[in-house]
VOGU-3710 file (C-alpha; in Angstrom, 3 decimals, decimal comma):
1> xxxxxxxxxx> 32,361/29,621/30,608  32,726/32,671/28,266  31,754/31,917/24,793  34,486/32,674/21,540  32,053/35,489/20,580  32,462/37,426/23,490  36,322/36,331/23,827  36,901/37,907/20,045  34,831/41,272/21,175  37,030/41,871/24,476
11> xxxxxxxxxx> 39,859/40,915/22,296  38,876/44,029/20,116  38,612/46,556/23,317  41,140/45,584/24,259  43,439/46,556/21,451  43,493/50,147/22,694  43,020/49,939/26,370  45,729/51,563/28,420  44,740/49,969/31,159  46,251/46,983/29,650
21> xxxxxxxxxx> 49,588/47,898/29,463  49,778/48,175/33,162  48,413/45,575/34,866  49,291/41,740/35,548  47,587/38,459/34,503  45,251/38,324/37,100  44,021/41,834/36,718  44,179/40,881/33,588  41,811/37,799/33,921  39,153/40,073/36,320
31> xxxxxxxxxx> 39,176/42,548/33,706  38,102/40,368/31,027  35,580/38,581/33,570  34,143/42,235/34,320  33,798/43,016/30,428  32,258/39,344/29,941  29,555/39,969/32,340  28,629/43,330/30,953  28,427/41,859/27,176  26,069/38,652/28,512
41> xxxxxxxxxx> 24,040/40,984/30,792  23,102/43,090/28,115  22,529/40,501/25,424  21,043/38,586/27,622  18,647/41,579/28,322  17,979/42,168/24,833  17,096/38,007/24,742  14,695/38,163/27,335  13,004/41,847/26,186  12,274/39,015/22,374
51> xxxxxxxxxx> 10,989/36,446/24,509  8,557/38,685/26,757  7,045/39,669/23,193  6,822/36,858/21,451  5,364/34,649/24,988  1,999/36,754/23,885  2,048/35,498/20,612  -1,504/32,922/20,627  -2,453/34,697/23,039  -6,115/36,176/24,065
61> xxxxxxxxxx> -3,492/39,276/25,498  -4,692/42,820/24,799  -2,647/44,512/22,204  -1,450/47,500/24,054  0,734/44,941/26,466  2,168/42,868/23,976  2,689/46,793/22,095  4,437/48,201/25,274  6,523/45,171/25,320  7,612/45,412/21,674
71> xxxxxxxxxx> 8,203/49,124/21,889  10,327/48,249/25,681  12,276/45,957/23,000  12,917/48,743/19,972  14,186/51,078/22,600  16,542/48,523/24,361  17,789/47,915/20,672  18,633/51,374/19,850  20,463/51,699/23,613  22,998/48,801/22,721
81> xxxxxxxxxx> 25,859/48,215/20,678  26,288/47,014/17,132  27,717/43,697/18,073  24,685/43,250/20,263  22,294/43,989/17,673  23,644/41,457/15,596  23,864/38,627/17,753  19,764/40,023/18,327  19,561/39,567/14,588  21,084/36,622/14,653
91> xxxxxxxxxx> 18,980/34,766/17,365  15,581/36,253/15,740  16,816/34,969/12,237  17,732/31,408/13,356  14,774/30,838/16,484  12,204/32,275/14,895  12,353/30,965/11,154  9,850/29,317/9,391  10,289/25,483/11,322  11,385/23,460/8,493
101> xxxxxxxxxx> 10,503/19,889/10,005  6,326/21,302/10,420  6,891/22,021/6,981  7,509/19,016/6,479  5,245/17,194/7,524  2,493/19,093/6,777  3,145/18,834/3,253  3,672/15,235/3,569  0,083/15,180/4,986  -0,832/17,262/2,356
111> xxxxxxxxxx> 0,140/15,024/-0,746  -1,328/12,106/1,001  -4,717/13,447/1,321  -7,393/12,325/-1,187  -8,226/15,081/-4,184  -12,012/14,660/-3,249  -11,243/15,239/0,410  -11,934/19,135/0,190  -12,225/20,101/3,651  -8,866/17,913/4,778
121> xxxxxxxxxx> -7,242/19,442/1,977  -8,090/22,884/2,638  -7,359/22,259/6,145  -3,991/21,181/5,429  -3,694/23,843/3,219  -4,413/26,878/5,514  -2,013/25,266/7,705  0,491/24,834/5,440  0,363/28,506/4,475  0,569/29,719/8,602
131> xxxxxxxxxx> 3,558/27,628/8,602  5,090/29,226/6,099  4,773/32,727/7,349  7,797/33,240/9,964  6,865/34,240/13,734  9,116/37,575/13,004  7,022/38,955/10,806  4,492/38,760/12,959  7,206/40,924/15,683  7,935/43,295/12,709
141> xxxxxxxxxx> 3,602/44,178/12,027  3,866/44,685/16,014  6,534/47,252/16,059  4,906/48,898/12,714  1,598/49,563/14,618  3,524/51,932/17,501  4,484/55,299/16,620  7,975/55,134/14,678  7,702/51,982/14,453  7,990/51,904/10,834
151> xxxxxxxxxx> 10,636/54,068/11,172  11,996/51,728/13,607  11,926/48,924/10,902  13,417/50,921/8,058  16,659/51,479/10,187  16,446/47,738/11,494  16,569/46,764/7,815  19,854/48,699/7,383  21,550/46,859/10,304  20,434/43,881/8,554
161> xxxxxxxxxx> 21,883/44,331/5,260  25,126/45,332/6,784  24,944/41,963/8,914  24,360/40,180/5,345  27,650/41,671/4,201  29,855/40,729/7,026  28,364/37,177/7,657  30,733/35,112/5,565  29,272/31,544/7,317  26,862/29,979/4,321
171> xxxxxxxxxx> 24,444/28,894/6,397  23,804/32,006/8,255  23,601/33,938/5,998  20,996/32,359/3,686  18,986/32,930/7,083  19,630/36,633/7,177  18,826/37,080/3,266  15,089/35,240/4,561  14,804/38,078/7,628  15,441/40,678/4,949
181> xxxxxxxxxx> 13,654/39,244/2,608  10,447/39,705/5,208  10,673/43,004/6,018  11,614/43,622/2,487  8,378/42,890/1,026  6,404/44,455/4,336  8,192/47,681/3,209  7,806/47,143/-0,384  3,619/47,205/0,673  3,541/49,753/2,967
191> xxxxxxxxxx> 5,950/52,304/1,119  3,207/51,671/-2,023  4,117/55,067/-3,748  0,158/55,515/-3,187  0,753/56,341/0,133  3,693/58,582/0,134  3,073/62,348/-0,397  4,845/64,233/-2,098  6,086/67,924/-0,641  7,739/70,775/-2,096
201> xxxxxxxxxx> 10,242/72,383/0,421  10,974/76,151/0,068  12,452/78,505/2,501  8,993/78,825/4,435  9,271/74,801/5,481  9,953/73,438/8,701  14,073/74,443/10,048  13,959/70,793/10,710  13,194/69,622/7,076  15,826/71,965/5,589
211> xxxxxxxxxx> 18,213/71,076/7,863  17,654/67,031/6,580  17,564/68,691/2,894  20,971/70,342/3,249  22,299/67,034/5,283  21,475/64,412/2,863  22,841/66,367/0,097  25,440/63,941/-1,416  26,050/65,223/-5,047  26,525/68,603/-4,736
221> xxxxxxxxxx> 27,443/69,405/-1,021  25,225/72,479/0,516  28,061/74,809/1,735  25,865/77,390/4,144  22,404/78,378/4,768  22,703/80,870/1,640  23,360/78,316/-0,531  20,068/76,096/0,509  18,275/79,383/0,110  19,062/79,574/-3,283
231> xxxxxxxxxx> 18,128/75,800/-3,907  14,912/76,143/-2,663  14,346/79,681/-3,895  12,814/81,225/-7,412  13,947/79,442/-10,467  14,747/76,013/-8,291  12,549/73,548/-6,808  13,134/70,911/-4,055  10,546/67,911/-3,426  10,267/65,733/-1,030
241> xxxxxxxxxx> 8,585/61,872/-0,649  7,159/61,836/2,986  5,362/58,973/4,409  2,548/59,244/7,005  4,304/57,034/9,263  7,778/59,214/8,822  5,599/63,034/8,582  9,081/64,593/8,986  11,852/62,498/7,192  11,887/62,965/3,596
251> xxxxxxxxxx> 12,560/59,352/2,043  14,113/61,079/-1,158  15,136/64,736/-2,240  15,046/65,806/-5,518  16,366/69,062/-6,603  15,281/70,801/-9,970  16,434/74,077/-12,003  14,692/75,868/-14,325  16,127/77,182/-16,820  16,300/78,308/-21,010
261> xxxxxxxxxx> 17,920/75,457/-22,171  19,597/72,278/-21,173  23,078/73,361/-19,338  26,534/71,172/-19,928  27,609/71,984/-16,259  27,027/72,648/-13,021  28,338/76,164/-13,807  25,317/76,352/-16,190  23,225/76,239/-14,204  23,574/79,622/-12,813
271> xxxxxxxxxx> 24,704/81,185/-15,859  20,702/80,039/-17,383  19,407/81,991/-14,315  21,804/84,726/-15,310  20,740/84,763/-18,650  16,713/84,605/-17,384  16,686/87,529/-14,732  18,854/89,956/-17,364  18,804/93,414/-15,839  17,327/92,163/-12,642
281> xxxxxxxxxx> 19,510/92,251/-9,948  17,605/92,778/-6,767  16,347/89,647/-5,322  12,953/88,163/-6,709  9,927/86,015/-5,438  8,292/82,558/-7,004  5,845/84,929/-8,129  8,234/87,542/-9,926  9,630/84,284/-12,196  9,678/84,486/-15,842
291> xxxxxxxxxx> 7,421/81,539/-16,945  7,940/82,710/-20,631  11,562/81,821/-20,518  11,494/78,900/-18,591  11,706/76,167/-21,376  14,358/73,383/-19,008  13,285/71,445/-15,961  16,976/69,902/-14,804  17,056/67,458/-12,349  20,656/67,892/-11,164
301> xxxxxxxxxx> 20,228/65,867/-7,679  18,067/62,721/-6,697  18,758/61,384/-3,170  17,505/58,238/-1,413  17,705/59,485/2,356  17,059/55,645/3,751  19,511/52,375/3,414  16,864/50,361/4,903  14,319/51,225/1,756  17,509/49,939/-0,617
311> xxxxxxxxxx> 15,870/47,847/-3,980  12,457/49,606/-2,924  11,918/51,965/-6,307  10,985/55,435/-4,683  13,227/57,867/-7,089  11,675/57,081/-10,264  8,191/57,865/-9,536  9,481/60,976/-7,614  11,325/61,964/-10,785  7,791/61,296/-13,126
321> xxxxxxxxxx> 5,442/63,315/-10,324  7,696/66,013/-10,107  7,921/66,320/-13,967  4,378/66,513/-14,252  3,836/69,319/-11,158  7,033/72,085/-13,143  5,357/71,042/-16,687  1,619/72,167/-15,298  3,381/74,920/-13,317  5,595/76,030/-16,556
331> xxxxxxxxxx> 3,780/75,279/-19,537  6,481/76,274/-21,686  8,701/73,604/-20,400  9,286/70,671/-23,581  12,495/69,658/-22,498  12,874/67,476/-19,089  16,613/65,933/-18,378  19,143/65,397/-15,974  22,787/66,791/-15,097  24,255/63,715/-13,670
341> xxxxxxxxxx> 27,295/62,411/-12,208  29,134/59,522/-13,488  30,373/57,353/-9,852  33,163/55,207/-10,789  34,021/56,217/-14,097  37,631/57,451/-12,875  38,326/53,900/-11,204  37,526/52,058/-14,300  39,308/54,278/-16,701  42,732/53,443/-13,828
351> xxxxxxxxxx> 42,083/50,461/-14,400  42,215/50,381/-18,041  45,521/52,775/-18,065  46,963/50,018/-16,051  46,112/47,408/-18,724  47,266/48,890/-21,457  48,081/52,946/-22,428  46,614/52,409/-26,096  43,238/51,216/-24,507  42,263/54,777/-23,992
361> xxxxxxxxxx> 45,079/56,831/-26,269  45,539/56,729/-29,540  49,187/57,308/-30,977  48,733/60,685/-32,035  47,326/61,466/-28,151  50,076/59,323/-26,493  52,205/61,799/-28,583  50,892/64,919/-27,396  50,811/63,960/-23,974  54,552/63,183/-23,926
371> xxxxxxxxxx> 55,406/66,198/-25,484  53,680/68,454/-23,225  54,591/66,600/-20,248  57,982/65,662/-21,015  58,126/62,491/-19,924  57,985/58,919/-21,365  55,292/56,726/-19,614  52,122/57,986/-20,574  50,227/55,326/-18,394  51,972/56,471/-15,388
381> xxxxxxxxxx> 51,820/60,180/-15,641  48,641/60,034/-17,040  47,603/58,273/-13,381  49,425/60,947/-11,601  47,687/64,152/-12,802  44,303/62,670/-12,677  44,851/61,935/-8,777  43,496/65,624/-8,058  41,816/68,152/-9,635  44,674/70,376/-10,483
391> xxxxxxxxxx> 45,275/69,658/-13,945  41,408/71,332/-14,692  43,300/74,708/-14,558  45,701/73,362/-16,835  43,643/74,086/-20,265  46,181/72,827/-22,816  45,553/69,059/-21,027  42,797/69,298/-20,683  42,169/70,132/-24,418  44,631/66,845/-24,758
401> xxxxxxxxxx> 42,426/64,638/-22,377  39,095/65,721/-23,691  38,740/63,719/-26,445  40,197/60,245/-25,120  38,223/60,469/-21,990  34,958/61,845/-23,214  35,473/58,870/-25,754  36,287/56,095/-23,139  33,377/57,270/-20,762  30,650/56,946/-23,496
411> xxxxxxxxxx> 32,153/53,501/-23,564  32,021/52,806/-20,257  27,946/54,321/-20,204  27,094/52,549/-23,143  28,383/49,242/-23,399  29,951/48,073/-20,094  27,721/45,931/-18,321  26,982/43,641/-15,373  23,897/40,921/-15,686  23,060/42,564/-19,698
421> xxxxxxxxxx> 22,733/46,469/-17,759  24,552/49,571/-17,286  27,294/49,041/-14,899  26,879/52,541/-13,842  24,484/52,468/-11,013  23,647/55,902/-12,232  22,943/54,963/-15,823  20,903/51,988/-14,873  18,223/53,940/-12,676  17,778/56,680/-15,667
431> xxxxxxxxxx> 17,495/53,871/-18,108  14,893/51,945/-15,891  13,270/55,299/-15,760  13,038/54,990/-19,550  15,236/58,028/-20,265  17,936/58,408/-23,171  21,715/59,014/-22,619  21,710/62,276/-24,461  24,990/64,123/-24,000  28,403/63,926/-22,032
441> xxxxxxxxxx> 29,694/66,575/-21,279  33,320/67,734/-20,536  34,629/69,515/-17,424  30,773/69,671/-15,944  32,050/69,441/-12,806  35,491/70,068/-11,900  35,181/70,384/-8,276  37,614/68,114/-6,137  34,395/65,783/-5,828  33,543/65,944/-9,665
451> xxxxxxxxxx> 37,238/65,385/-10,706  37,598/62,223/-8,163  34,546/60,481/-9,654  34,570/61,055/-13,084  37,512/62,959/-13,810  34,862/65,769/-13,814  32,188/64,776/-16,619  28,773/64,813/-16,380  25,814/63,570/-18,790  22,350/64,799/-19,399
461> xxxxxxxxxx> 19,572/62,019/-19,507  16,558/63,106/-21,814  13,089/62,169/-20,513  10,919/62,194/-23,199  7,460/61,194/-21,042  5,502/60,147/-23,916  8,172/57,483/-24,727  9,337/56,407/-21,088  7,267/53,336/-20,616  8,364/52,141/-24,020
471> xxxxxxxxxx> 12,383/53,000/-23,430  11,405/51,366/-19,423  10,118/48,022/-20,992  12,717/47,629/-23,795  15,863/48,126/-21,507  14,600/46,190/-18,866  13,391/43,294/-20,748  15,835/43,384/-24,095  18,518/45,075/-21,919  18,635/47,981/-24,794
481> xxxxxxxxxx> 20,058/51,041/-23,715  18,275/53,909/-25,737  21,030/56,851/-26,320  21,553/59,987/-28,842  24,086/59,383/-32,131  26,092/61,476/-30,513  27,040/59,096/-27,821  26,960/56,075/-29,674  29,166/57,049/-32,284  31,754/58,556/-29,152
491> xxxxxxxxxx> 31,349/54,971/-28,154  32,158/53,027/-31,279  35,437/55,241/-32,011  36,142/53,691/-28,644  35,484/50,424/-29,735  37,955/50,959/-33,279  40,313/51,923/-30,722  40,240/48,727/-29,070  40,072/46,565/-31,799  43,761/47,990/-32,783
501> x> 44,961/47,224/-29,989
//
């Protein structure tokens, strides 16, 4: 008898077989026998690869079997299919769980024992607390003793947050939250930022580690090999968190520039090297750089290269060690902040245009806009420009827009939150970091990218590293987010705004 399971997956290969169309219900029924016995076959392979591990579990076994086996296992995992890792998932989630009814009864024995009984009541004790440890994490300290194995974990931890997303049954899922949970805090121990090491990556490193520099890019898109050479060049500097289990895959990437003074866009960026190098034209070395001049360390790009490391904090202390390494490099550096995007910011403010025009506009703006565009609905045209980036050539709008939407994004930064922090996902890691929202800034980034996010503003978060810990502790226990006058007062003409309305 087929199960549902594998009656819904044929279903879904089905849908564009052109086989299908041509052949008659009992071709039709061997078909779906043939696909049936290739689905069972192979999860019934993957079933039996879990069992031959854990049947050494107790056991007296050397540990290079029960290793082979486990590493026979992570390869047979990577061969198959993504409904066949889940239903893996699934059975190692639900067999081998923590067995509720020992439990039980252990603790049961437990209370009954006699305070004075010490040696009972440690022995119930100890057992109590192997009972509570779930046989897969013993599999998952296996599989991070063979080479990639941790590697091996870190990607099996991404499969199992997607499988946390798509199960929608109660009860199974609370089971997958405890297998992530696991290998959550396994990873949280052994990716201790004490054992990561951190790398800078210039033109001299491995092809291999540039290549996964230009790929993980997300921010600011690496367009040729010219372009990483520049970003790992003079007056720019790329590190890397490695781990000795992962030599070659950087676990986050953070770019830097150094430059005279804190730039408002990505344009700036150059024009600060521009303005450094003068006369010079020809092209220079890291020694040839002009310390005296360099006053700016911008961090314009933080990436975390790993889903499966998601809610393990690797960026900020990246950020902090790579502050300290340009400020004893460039001892003329007193100013350390970010050019950052804004994700989401141009949904939100959609959103609110939808809601209600005078939201965002004031009367005066709702004005303008009607008279340069000749047209009526505001809200609606409004929503029409700002679907691509072709009104940032347009600089009579944009001197219209500037205002309202540099106005409504401090807003949005400052005070819109989710569980007392910074809905912007952005916003809340600098803030955890203990830095200040310093400065928004208007057409930062009006690439096609820029202009989708954030209708093409950027801000600059100020780390002052002598007040960090205090700004760290005070947002994230008083949920107070720590920003200039400048962008507070931006957000309270917002909020005058509203209250009109």
């Amino acid at each position: 008898m087929i199960s549902t399971n594998i009656h819904l997956r044929i279903l879904e290969f089905t849908r564009n077989d052109k086989f299908l169309s041509m052949c008659n219900v009992k071709d039709f029924k061997f078909w779906c026998s043939r696909r049936a016995s290739t689905f069972c076959k192979n999860v019934t392979f993957l079933e039996e690869q879990l069992n031959e591990v854990f049947k050494f579990r107790n056991t007296n076994v050397s540990n290079w079997i029960i290793e082979n086996k486990a590493r026979s296992l992570c390869i047979g995992y990577y061969k198959s299919q993504k409904e066949d890792r889940q239903q893996l998932l699934n059975l190692l989630a639900a067999k081998y769980a923590v067995q509720h009814d020992n439990i039980c009864n252990i603790a049961k024995k437990l209370v009954c024992t006699e305070p004075d009984n010490k040696r009972r009541m440690v022995s119930y004790e100890q057992s109590l607390k192997n009972i509570l440890i779930p046989d897969y994490q013993w599999l998952f300290l296996v599989i991070g003793r063979l080479e990639s194995g941790v590697k091996f974990l870190v990607d099996l931890r991404t499969d199992i947050l997607e499988l946390m997303l798509e199960t929608k049954e109660s009860d199974e899922n609370v089971l997958i939250q405890q297998l992530n949970v696991t290998l959550r805090d396994l990873l949280l121990l052994w990716f201790s930022v004490g054992f990561l090491h951190l790398e800078r990556i210039t033109w001299q490193s491995a092809c291999d580690m540039l290549q996964k520099i230009s790929d993980y890019e997300a921010i600011h898109p690496i367009k040729n090999w010219l372009d990483l050479k520049q970003r790992v060049g003079p007056y720019r500097r790329c590190y890397v968190f490695t781990h000795p289990s992962m030599p070659r895959e950087p676990l986050v990437v953070l770019h830097t520039a150094l430059c005279d003074v804190i730039p408002d866009s990505v344009k700036g960026i150059e024009e600060a090297k521009t303005r450094i190098l003068g006369s010079v034209r020809k092209e220079i070395t890291f020694l040839e750089e002009d310390k005296s001049k360099i006053k700016t360390a911008l961090f314009y790009s933080i990436a975390s290269t790993q889903k499966g490391l998601k809610g393990i904090e690797l960026g900020n202390y990246l950020i902090k060690e790579v502050a300290n390494e340009v400020i004893s490099e460039f001892p003329m550096i007193h100013e350390l902040s970010t050019l950052s995007p804004i994700p989401n910011f141009k949904s939100w403010l959609l959103e609110k245009l939808k809601q209600d025009v005078n939201c965002i506009f004031t009367g005066e703006e709702c004005r303008s806009i009607q008279d340069l565009l000749k047209e009526e609905n505001v809200a609606l045209n409004v929503r029409k420009i700002l679907n691509n980036s072709l009104w940032t050539n347009d600089k009579e709008l944009c001197e219209i827009l500037r205002e309202p939407l540099i106005r409504a994004c401090a807003w949005y930064l400052y005070k819109e939150k989710r569980r007392n922090y910074a809905l912007n996902n952005v916003a809340n890691f600098h803030l955890r970091n203990g830095a200040v929202m310093w400065r928004i800034n208007w057409l930062a980034d009006p690439s096609p990218r820029g202009v989708a996010n954030s209708c093409s503003i950027m801000i600059n978060y100020r780390y002052y590293l002598n007040e960090c810990e205090k700004n760290s502790q005070n947002y994230i226990e008083n949920y107070f987010i720590n920003a200039s006058e400048g962008v507070i007062n931006l957000a309270m003409q917002q909020e005058k705004l509203w209250n009109k309305t």
